[in-house]
C-alpha positions in Angstrom: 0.0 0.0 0.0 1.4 3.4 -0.8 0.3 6.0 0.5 0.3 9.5 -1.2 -0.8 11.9 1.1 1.3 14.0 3.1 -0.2 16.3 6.7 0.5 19.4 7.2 1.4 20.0 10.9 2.5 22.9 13.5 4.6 20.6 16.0 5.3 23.5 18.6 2.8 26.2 19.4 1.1 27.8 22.8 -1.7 29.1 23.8 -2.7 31.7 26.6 -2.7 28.6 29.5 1.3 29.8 29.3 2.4 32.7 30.0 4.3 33.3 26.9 1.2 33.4 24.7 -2.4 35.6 24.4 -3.6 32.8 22.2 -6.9 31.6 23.0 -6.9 27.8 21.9 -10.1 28.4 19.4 -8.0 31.1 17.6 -5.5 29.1 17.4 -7.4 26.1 15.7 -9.1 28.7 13.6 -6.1 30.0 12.4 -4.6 26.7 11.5 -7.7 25.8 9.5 -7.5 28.5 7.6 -3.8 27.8 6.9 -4.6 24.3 6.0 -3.0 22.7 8.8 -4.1 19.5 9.4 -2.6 18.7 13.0 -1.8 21.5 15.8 0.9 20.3 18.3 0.5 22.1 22.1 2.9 22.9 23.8 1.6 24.7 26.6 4.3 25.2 29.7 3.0 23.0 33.1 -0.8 22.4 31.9 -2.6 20.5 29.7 -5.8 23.1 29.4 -4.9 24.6 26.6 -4.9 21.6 24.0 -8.0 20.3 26.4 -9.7 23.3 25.3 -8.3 23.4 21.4 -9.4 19.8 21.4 -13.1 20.8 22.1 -13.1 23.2 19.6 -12.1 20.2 17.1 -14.6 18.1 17.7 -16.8 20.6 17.0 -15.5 21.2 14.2 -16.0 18.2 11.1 -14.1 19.2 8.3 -10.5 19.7 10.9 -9.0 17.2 8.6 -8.1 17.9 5.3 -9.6 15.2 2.7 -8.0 14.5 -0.6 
């Protein structure tokens, strides 16, 4: 089986649960929609909540992956 399709994915981002970022995580799953991303990668400093919350908003959200 070969497979032909390649993802698109942001392997190191944050969102405002650090504070190094103002990023709220639906903004930042909006933004990578629109960009055509088709995996976001959280790395939040010492909590979890921000890819919790970016993971809601996925769900939510049918078309998150890209189809060929």
């Amino acid at each position: 089986m070969t497979l032909s399709r390649k993802l698109t994915l942001e392997f190191h981002c944050h969102t405002h649960a650090s504070k190094d970022s103002l990023t709220r995580p639906e903004d930042l799953v909006r933004v990578a929609r629109r960009k055509g991303l088709d995996r976001l990668v959280i790395t939040d400093h010492n909590s979890i909540a921000g890819a919790r919350a970016a993971q809601h908003w996925t769900r939510n959200w049918s078309s998150w992956v890209r189809r060929s």
